[in-house]
Backbone as CSV, one residue per row, in Angstrom:
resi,resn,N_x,N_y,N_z,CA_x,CA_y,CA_z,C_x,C_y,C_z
1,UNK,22.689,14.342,0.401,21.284,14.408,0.046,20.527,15.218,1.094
2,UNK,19.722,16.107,0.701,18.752,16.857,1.381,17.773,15.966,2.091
3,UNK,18.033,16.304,3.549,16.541,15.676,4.106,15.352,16.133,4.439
4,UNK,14.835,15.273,3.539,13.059,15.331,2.427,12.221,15.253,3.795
5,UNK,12.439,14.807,4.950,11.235,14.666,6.081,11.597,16.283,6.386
6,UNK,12.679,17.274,6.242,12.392,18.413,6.827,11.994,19.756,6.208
7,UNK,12.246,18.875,4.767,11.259,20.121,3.819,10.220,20.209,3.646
8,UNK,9.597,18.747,4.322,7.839,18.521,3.860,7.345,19.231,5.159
9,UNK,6.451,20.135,5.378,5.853,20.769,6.173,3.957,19.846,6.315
10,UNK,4.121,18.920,6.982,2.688,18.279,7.298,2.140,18.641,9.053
11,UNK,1.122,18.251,8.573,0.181,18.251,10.253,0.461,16.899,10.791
12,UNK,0.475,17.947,12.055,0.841,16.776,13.272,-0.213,15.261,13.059
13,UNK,0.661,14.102,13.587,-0.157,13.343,13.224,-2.065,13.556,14.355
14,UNK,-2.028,14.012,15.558,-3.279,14.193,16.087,-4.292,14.569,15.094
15,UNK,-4.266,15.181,14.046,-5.287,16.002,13.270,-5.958,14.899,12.616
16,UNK,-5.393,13.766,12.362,-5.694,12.676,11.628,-7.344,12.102,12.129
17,UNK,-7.442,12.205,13.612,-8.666,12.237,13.856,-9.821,13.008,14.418
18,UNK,-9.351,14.744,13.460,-10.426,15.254,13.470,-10.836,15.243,11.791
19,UNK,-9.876,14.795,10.999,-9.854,14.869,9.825,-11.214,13.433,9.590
20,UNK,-10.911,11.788,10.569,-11.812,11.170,10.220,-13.246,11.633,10.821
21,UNK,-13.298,12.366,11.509,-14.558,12.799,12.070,-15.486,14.030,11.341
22,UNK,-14.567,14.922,10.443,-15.105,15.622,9.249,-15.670,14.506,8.235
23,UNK,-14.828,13.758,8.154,-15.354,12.240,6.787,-16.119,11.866,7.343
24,UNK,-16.844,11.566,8.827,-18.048,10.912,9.606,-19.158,11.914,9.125
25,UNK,-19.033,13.034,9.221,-19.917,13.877,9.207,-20.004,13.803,7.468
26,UNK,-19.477,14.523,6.927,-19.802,14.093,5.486,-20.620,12.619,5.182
27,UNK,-20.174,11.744,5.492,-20.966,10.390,4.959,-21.918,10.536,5.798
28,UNK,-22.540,11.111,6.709,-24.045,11.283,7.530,-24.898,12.262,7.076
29,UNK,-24.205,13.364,6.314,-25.116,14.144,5.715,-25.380,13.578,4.184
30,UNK,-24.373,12.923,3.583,-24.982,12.183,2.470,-26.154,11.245,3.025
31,UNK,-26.160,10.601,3.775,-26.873,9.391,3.907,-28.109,10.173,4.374
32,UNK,-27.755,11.165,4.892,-29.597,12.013,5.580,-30.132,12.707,4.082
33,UNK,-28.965,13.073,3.920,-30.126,13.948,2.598,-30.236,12.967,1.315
34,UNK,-29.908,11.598,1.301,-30.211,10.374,0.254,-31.909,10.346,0.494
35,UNK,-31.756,9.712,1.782,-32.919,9.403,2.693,-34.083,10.882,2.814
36,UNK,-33.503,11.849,2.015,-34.358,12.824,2.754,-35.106,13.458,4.199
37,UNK,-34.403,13.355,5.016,-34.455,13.659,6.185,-34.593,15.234,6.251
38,UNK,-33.430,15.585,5.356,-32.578,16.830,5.503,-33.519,17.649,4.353
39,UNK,-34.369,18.939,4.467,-34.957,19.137,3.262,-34.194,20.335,2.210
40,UNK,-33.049,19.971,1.964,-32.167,20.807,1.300,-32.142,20.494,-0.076
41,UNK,-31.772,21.587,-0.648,-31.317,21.124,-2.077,-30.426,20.484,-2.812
42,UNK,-30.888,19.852,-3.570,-29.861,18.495,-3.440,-28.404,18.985,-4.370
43,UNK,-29.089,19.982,-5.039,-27.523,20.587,-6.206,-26.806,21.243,-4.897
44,UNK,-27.361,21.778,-3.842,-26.532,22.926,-3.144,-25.711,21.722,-2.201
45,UNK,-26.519,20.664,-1.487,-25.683,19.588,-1.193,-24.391,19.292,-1.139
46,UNK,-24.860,18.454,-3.017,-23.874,17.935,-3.428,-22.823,18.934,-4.333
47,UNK,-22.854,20.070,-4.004,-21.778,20.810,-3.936,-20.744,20.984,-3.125
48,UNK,-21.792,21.534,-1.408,-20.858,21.651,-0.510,-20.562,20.214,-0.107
49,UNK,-20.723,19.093,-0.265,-20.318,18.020,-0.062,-19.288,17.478,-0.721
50,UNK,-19.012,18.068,-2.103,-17.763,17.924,-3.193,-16.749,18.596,-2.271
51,UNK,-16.606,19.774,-1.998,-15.489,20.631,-1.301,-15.492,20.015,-0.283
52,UNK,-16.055,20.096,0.857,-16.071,19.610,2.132,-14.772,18.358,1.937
53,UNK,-15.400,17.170,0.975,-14.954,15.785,0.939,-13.267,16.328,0.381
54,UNK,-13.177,17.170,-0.645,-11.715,17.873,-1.133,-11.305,17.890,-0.052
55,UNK,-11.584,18.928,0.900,-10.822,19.329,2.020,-10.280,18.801,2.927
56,UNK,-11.192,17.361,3.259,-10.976,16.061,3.685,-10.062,15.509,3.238
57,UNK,-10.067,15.503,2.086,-9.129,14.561,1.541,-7.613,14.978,1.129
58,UNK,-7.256,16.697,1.430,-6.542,17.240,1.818,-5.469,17.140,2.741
59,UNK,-6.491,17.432,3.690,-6.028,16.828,5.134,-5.358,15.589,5.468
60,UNK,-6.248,14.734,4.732,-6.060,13.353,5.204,-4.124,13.041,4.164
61,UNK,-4.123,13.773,2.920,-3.075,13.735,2.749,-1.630,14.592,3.137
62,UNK,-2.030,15.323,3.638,-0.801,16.311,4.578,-0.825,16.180,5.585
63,UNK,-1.584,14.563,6.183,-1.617,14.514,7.971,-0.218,13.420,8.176
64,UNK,0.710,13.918,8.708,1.557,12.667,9.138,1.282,11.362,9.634
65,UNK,1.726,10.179,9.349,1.949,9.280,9.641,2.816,8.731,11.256
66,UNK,1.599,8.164,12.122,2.679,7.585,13.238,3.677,7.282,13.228
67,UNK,4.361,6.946,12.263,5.675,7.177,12.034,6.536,7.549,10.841
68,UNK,7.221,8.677,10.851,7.268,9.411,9.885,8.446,9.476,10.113
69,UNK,9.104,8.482,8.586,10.458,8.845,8.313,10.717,9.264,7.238
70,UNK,12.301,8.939,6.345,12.956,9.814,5.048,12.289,8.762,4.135
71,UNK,11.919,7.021,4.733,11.363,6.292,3.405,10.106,7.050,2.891
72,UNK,8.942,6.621,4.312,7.546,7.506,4.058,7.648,8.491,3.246
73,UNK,8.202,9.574,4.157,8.426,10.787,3.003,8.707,10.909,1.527
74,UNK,9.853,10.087,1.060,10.325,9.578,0.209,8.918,9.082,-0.945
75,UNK,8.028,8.262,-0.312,7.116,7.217,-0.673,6.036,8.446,-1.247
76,UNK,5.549,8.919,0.115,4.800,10.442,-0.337,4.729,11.082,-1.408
77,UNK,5.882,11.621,-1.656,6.447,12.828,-2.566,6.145,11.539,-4.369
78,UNK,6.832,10.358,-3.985,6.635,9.763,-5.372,4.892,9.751,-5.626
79,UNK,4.334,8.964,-4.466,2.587,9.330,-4.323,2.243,10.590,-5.286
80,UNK,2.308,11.352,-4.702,2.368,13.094,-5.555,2.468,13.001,-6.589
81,UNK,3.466,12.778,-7.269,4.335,12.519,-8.306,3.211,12.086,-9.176
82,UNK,2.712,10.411,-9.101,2.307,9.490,-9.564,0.653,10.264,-9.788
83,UNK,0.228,10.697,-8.829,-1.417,11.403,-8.922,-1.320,12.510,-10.063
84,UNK,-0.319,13.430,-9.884,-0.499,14.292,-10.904,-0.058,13.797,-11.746
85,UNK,1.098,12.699,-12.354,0.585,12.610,-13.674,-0.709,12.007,-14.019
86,UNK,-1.206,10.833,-13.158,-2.697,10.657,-13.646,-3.506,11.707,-14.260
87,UNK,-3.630,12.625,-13.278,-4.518,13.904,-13.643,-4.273,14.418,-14.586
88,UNK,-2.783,14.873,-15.285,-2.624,15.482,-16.483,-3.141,14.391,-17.683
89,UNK,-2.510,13.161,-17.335,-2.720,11.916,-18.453,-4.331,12.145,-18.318
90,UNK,-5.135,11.924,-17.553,-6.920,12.140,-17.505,-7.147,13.185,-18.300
91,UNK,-6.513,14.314,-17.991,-6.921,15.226,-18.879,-6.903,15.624,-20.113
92,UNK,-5.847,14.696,-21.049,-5.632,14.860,-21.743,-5.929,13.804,-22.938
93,UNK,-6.375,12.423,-21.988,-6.725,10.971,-22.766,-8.297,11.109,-22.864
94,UNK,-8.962,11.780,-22.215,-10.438,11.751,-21.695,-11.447,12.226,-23.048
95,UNK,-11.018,13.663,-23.619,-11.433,13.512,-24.517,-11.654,12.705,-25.759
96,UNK,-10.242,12.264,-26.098,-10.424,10.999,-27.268,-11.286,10.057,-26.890
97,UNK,-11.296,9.501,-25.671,-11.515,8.319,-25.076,-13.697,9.140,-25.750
98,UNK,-13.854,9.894,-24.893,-14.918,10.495,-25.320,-15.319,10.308,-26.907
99,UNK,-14.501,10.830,-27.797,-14.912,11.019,-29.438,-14.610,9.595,-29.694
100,UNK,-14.060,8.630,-29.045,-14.104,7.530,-29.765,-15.583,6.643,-29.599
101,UNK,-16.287,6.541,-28.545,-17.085,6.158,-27.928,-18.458,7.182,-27.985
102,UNK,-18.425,8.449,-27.389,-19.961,9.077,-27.936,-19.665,9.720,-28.702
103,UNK,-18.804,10.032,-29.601,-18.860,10.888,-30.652,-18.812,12.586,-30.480
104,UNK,-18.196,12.954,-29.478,-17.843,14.036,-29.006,-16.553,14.474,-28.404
105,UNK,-16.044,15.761,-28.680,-14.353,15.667,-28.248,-14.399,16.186,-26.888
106,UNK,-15.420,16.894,-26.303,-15.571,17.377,-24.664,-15.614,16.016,-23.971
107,UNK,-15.311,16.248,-22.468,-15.493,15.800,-21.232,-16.296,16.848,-20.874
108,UNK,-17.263,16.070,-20.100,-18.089,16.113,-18.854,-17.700,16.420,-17.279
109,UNK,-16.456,15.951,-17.513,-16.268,15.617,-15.968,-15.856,16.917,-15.741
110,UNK,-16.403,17.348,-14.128,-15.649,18.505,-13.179,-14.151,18.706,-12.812
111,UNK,-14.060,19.604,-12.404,-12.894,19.922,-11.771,-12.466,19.135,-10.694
112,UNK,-14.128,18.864,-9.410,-13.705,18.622,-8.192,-14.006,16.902,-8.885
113,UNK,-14.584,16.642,-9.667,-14.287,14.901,-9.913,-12.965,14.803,-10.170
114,UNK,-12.188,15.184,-10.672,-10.973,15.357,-11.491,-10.051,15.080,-9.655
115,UNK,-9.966,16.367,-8.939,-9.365,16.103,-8.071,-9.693,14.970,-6.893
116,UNK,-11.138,14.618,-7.015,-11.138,13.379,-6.364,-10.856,12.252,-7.009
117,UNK,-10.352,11.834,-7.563,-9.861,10.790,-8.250,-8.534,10.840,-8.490
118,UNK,-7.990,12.491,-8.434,-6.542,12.063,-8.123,-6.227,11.885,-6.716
119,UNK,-6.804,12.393,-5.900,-6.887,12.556,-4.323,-6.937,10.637,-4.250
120,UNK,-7.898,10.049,-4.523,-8.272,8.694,-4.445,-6.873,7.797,-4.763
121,UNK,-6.528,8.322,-6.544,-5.562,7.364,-6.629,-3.889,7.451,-5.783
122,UNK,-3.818,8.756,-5.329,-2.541,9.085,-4.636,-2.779,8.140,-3.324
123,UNK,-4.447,7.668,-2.133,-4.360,7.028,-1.544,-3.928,5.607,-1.569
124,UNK,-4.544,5.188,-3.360,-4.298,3.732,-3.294,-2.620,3.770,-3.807
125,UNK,-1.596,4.010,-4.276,-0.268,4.367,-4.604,0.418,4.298,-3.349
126,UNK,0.192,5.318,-2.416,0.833,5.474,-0.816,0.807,4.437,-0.037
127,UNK,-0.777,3.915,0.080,-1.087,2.116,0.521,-0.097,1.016,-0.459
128,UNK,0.087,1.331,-1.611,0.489,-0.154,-1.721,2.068,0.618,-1.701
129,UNK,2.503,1.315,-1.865,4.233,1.357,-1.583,4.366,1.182,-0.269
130,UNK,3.419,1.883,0.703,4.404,1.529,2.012,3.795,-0.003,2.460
131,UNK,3.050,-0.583,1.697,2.708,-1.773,2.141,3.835,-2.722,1.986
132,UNK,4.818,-2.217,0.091,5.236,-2.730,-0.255,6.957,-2.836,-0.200
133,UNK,7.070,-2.265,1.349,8.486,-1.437,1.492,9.130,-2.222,2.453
């Protein structure tokens, strides 16, 4: 068997906390420009605040683990696995789910909602396997 910890190319685990300190800053500029502090526009915002939080949440998934072995890895890659099919299954259940309920065959939802919610569910998947290992 091929070993899966040396094909995965991740960031060192150190990055992990500049990665939570980008997420500090994000949740402070939400909370200033909620509050209006900040006199920006709130569409231009909560744009660069969509990417920003992507990028974050990027990171936060290609940052190694203090300890990083062939299970983790292993655990990871199924993580992956498990998010994108969500995302395809979302994409493809969303509309019905839509025409059954408002009477329309479109979704609403974005691109970057789309990837935060797979980004989200790949965190809660990774938490409970290696919780559960």
């Amino acid at each position: 068997m091929k070993n899966i910890h040396k094909d995965l190319r991740l960031i060192p685990y150190s990055f992990k906390k500049v990665t939570y300190g980008v997420f500090g800053l994000i949740v402070l500029v939400a909370i200033l420009s909620i509050i209006q502090v900040l006199p920006f526009d709130k569409d231009l915002v909560k744009t660069i605040l969509k990417s920003v939080l992507l990028i974050t949440f990027l990171l936060f998934a290609l940052t190694e683990d203090k300890v990083e072995d062939e299970l983790v890895s292993k655990i990871r890659l199924k993580a992956f696995a498990a998010s994108f099919i969500y995302g395809v299954a979302t994409l493809v259940i969303d509309p019905f789910i839509n025409l059954i309920f408002d009477g329309r065959l479109y979704s609403d939802k974005s691109s970057n909602e789309l990837l935060i919610s797979m980004f989200l569910f790949y965190f809660l998947i990774f938490y409970f396997m290696k919780k559960k290992r």
